[in-house]
KOLZA-824194 format. One line per 4 residues: number of its first residue (from 1); their letters; for each residue z, x, y of N, C-alpha, C. Coordinates in pm, whole numbers. Example, Ala and Ser with C-alpha at 12.3 -4.5 7.8 and 13.67 -1.06 7.14 Angstrom:
1> AS> 780,1319,-569,780,1230,-450,780,1320,-330; 708,1285,-225,714,1367,-106,787,1290,3 $
***
This chain:
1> XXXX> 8731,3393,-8173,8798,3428,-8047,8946,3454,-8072; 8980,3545,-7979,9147,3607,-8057,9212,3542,-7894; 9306,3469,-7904,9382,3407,-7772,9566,3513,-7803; 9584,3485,-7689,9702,3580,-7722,9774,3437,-7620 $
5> XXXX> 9942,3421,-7657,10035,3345,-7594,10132,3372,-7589; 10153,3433,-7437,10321,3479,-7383,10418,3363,-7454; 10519,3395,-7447,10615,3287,-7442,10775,3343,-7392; 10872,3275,-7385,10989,3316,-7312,11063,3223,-7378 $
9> XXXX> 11208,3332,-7423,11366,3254,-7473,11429,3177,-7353; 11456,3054,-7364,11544,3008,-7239,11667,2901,-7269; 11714,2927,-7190,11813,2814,-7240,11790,2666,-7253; 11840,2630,-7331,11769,2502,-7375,11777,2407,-7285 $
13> XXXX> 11673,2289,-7258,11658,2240,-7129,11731,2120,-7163; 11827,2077,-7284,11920,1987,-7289,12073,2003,-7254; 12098,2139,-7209,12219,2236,-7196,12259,2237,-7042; 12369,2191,-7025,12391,2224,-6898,12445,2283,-6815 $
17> XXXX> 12346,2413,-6699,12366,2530,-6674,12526,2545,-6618; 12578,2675,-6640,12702,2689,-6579,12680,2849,-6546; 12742,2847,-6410,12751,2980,-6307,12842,3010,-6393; 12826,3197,-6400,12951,3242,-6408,13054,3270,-6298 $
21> XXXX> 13170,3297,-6357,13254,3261,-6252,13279,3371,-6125; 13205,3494,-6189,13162,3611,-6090,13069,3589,-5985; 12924,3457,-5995,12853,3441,-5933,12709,3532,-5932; 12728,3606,-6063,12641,3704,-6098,12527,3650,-6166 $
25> XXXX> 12553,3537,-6211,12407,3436,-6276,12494,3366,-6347; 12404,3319,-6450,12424,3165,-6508,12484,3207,-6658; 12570,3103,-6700,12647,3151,-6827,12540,3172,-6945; 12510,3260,-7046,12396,3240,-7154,12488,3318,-7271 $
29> XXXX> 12646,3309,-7299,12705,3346,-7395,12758,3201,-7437; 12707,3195,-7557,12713,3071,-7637,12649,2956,-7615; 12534,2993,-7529,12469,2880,-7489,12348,2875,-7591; 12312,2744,-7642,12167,2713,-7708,12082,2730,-7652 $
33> XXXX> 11966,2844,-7671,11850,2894,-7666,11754,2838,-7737; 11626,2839,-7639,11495,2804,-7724,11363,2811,-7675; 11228,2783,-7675,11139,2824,-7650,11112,2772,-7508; 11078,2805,-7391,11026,2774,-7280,10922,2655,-7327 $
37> XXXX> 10980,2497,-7267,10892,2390,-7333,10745,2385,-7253; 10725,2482,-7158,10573,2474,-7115,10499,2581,-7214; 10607,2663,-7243,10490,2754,-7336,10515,2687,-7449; 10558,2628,-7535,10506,2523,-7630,10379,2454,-7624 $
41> XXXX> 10401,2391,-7512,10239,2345,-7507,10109,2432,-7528; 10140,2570,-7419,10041,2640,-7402,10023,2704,-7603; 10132,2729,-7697,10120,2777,-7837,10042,2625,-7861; 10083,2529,-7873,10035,2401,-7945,9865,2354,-7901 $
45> XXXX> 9804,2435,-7745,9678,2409,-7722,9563,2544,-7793; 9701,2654,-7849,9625,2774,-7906,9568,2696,-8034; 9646,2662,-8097,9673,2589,-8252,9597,2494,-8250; 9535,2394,-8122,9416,2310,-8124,9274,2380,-8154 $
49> XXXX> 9289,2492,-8072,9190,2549,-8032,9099,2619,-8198; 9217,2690,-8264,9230,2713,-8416,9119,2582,-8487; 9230,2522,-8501,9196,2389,-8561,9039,2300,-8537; 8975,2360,-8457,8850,2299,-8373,8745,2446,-8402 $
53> XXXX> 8781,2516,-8454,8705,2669,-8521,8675,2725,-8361; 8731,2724,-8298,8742,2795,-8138,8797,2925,-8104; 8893,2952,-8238,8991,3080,-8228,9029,3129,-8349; 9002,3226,-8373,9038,3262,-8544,9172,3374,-8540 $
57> XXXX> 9275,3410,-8437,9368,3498,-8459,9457,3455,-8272; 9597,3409,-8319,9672,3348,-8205,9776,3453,-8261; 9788,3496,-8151,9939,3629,-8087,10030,3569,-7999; 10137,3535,-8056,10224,3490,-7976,10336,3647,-7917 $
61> XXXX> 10343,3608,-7851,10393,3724,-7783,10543,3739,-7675; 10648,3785,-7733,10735,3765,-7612,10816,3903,-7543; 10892,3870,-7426,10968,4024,-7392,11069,3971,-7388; 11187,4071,-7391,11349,4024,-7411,11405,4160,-7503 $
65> XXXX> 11503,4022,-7557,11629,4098,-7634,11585,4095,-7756; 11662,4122,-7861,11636,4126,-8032,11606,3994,-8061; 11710,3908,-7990,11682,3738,-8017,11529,3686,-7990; 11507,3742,-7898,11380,3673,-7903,11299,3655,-8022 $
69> XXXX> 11332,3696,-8115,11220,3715,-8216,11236,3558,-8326; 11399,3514,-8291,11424,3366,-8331,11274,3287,-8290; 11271,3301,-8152,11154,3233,-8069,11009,3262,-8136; 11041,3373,-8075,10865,3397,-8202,10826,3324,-8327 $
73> XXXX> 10959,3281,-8422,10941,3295,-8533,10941,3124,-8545; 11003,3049,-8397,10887,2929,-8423,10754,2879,-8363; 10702,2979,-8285,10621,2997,-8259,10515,3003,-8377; 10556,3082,-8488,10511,3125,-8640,10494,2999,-8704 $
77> XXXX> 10544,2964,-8705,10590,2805,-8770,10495,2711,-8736; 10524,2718,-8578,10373,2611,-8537,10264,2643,-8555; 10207,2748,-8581,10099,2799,-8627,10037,2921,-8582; 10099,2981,-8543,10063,3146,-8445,10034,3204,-8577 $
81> XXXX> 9932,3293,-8587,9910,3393,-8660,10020,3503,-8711; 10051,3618,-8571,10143,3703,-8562,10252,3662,-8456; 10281,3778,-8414,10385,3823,-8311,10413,3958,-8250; 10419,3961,-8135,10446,4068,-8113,10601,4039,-8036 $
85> XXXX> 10686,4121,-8006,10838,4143,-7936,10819,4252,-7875; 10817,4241,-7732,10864,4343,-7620,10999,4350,-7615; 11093,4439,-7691,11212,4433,-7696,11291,4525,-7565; 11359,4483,-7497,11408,4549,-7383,11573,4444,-7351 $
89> XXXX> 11665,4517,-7281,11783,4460,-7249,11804,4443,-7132; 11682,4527,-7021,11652,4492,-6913,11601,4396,-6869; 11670,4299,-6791,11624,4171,-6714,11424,4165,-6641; 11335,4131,-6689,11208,4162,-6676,11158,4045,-6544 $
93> XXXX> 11097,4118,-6473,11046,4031,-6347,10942,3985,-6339; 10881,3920,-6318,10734,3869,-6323,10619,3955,-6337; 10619,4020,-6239,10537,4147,-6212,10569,4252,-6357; 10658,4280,-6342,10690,4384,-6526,10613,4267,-6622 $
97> XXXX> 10654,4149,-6629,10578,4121,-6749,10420,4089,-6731; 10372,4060,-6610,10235,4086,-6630,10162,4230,-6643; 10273,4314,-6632,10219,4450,-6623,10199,4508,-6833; 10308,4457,-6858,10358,4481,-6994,10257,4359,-7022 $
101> XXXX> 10211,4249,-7022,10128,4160,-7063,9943,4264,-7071; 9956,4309,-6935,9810,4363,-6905,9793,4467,-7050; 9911,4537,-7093,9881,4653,-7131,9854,4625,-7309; 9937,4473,-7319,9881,4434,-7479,9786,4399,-7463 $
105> XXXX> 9718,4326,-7384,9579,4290,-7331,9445,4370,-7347; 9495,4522,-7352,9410,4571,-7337,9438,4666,-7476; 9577,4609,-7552,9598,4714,-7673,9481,4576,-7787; 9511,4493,-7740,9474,4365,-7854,9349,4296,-7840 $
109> XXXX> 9326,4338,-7701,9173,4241,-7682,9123,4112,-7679; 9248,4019,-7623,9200,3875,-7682,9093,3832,-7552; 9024,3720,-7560,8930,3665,-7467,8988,3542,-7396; 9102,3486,-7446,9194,3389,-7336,9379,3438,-7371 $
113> XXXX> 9400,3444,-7225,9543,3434,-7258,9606,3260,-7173; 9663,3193,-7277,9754,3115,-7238,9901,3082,-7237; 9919,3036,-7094,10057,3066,-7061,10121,2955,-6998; 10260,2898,-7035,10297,2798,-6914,10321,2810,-6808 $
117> XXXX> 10304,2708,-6753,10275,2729,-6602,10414,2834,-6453; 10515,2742,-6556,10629,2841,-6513,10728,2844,-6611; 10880,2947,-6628,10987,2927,-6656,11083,2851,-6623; 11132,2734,-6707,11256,2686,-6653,11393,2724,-6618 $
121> XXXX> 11381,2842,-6606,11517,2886,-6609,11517,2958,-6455; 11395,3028,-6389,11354,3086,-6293,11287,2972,-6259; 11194,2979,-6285,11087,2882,-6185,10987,2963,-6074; 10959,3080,-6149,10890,3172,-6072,10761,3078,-6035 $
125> XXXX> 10677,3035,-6129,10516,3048,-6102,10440,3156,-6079; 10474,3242,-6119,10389,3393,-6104,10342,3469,-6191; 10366,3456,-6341,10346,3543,-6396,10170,3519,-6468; 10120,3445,-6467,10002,3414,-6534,9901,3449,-6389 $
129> XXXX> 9960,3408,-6303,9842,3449,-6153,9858,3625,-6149; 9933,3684,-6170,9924,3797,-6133,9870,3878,-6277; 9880,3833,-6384,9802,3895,-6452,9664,3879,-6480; 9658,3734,-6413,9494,3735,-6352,9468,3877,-6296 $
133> XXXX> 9521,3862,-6170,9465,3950,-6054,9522,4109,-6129; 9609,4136,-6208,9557,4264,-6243,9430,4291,-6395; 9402,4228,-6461,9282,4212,-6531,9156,4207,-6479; 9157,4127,-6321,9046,4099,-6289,8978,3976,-6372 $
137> XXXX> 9037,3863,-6432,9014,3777,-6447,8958,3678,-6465; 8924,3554,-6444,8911,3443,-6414,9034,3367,-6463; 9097,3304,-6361,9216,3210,-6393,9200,3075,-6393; 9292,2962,-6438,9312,2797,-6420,9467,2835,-6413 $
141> XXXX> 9503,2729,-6341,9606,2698,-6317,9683,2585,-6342; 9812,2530,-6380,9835,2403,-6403,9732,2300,-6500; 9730,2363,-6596,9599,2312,-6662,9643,2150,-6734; 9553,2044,-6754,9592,1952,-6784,9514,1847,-6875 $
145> XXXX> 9370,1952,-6894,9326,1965,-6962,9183,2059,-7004; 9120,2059,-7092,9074,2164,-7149,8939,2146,-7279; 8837,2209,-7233,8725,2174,-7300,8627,2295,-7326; 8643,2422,-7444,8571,2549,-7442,8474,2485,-7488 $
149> XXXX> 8342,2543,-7439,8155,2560,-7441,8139,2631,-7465; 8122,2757,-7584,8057,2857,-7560,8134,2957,-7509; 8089,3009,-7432,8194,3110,-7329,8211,3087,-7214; 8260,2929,-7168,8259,2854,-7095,8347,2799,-7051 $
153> XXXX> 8504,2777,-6979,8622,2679,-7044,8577,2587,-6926; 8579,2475,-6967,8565,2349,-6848,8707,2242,-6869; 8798,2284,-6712,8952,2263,-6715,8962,2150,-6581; 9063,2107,-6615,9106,1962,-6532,9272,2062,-6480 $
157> XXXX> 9280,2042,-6349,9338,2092,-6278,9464,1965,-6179; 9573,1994,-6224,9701,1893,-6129,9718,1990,-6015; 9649,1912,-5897,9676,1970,-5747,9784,1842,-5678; 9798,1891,-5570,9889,1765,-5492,9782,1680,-5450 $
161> XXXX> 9654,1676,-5431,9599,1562,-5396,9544,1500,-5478; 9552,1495,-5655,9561,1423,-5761,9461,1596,-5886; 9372,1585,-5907,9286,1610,-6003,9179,1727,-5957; 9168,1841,-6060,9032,1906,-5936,8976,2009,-6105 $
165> XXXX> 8848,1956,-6130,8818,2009,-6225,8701,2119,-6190; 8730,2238,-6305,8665,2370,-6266,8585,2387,-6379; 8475,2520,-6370,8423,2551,-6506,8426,2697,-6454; 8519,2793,-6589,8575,2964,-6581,8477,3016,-6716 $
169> XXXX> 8451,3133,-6658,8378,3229,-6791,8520,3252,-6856; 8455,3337,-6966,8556,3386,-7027,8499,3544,-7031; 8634,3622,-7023,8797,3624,-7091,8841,3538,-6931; 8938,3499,-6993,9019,3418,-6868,9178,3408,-6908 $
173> XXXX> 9263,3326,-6800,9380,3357,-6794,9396,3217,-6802; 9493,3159,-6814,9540,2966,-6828,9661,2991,-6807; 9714,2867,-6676,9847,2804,-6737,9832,2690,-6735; 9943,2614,-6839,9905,2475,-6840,10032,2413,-6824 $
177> XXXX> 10001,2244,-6767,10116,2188,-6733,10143,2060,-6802; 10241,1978,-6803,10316,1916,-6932,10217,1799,-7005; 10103,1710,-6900,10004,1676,-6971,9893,1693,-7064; 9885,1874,-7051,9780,1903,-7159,9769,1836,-7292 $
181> XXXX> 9919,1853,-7356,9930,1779,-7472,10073,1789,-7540; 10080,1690,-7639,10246,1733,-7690,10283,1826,-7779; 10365,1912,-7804,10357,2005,-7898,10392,1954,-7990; 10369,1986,-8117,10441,1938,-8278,10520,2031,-8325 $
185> XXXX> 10617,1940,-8423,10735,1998,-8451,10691,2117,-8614; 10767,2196,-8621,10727,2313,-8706,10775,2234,-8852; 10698,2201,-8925,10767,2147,-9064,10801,2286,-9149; 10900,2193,-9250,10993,2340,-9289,10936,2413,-9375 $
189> XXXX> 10820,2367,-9442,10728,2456,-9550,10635,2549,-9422; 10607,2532,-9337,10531,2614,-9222,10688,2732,-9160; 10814,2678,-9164,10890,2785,-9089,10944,2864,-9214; 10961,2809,-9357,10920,2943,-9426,10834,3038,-9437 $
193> XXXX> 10690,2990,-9386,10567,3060,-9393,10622,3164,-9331; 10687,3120,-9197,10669,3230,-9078,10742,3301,-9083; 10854,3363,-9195,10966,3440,-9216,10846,3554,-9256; 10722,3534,-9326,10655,3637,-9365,10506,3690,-9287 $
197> XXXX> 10542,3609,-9142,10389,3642,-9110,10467,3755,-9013; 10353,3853,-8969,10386,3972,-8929,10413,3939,-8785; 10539,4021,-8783,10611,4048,-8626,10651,4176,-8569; 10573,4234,-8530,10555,4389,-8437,10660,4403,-8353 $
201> XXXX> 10760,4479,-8327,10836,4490,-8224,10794,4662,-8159; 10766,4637,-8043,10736,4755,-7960,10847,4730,-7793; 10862,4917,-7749,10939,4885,-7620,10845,4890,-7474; 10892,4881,-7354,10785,4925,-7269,10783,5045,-7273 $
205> XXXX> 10811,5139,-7282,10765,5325,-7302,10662,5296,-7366; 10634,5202,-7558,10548,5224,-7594,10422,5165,-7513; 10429,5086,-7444,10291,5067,-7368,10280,5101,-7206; 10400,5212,-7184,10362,5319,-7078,10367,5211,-6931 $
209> XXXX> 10489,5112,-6932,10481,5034,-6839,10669,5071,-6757; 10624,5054,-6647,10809,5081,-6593,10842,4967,-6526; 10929,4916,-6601,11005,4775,-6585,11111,4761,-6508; 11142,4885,-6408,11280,4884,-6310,11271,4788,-6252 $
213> XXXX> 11364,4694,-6218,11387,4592,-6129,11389,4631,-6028; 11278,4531,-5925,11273,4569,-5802,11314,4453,-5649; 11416,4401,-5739,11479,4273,-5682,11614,4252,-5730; 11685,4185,-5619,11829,4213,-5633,11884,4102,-5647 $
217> XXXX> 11968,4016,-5692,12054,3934,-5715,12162,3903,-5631; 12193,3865,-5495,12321,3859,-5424,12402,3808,-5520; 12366,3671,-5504,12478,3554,-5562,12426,3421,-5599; 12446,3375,-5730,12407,3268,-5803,12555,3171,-5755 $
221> XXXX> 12510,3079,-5732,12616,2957,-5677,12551,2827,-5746; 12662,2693,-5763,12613,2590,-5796,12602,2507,-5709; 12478,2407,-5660,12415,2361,-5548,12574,2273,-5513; 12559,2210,-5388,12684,2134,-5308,12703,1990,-5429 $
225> XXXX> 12758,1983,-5412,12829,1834,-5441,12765,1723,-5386; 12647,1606,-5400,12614,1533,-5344,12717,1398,-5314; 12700,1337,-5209,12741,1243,-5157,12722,1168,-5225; 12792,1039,-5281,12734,884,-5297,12697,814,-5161 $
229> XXXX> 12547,757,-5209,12573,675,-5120,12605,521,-5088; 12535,467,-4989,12657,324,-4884,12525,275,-4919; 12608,129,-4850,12442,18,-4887,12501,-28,-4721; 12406,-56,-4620,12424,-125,-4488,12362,-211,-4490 $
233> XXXX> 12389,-263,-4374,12403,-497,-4363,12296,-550,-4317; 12210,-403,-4212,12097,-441,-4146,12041,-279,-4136; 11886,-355,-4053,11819,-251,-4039,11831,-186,-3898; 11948,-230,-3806,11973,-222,-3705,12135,-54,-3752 $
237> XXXX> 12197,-129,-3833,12307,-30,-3881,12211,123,-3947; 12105,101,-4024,12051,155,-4080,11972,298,-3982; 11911,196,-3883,11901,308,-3779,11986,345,-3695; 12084,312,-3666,12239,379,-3642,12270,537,-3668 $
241> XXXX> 12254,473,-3843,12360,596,-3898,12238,731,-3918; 12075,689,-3937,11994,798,-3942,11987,852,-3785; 12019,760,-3713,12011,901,-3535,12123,946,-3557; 12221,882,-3580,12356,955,-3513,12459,988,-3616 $
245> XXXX> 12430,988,-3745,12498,1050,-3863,12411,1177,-3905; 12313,1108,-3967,12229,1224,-4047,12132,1293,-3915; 12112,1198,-3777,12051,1313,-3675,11935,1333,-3751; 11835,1217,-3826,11674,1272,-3838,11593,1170,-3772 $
249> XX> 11662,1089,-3700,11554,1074,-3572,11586,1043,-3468; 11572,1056,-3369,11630,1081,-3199,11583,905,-3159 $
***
């Protein structure tokens, strides 16, 4: 089985974001970059899957800038086969990349694509549902865990009312969320490997997709300043200050 795995450059989730001072988005000149830590998981459940004779060819796959290919290349490391790079300087929207996703999909042929559940940097949640629905599909969502049969995937699902497990044919679509499993770190005889495993760079022209942004940006701001808060004497002061300060109950 050939699995293919989006992944996305982001700023590193130990870094802390700063607006620019235009309000045009978030600072990313000189900032530490690195792999979107949900799609880690989703590469590290490809690499199980490997490892369990479930998948014999993992495509890691990303869109972006030239840099991205840093990303790819530990992607390589952890154990991805190839790579492909959607290289573009245009800012890509959910919808463009499931569109540009659909079209390797159908250049490469794999029978699962897995994906994390969202970006930390956006926080869309969209891009793995909509390339369901343009494939025609079968999707999981928030996956948390994971058990292929055959041509069968039987998945454990994080809803808000705890747990909800499904069974999807395949080809199917996955995202998964931070319990699936932990990712492992790339040892350095594996991230030499990956200086030589093959990395394809193609643009969207070559897969006949139009990536114009179709969403606008007013203004990126940094949220208010929170309050500290008070400690009160009773539960009499307490409901005081919630009617007639904060006004959330009459």
């Amino acid at each position: 089985m050939k699995v293919m795995v989006p992944i996305k450059r982001v700023i590193d989730y130990n870094v802390n974001i700063r607006v620019k001072t235009d309000g045009s988005g978030v600072e990313t000149a000189n900032v530490k970059m690195s792999m979107n830590p949900f799609d880690e998981i989703a590469v590290e459940q490809a690499i199980r899957l490997k490892e369990a004779g479930q998948a014999d060819d993992i495509i890691a796959v990303s869109i972006g800038v030239a840099k991205c290919q840093e990303t790819l290349r530990t992607a390589l490391a952890m154990g991805a086969d190839r790579a492909i790079l959607v290289q573009t300087e245009t800012p890509t929207e959910p919808l463009a990349v499931a569109k540009l996703l659909k079209a390797l999909v159908a250049q490469e042929q794999p029978q699962l694509v897995i994906l994390g559940k969202q970006a930390i940097d956006d926080d869309c949640n969209q891009t793995g549902q909509m390339l369901a629905a343009l494939l025609g599909w079968a999707q999981g969502t928030f996956i948390s865990a994971l058990n292929l049969e055959g041509e069968t995937l039987d998945i454990t699902r994080e809803i808000d009312g705890g747990l909800e497990r499904r069974r999807l044919p395949l080809p199917a679509v996955l995202t998964v969320d931070l319990r699936l499993n932990d990712p492992r770190y790339a040892s350095l005889p594996n991230i030499m490997k990956a200086k030589r495993k093959p990395l394809t760079t193609l643009t969207p022209d070559d897969l006949g997709v139009d990536i114009s942004p179709r969403l606008t940006t007013l203004k990126v701001a940094e949220p208010p300043q929170r309050q500290a808060g008070i400690k009160v004497s009773s539960v009499a002061e307490l409901v005081d200050k919630l009617r007639n300060e904060a006004k959330v109950i009459s």
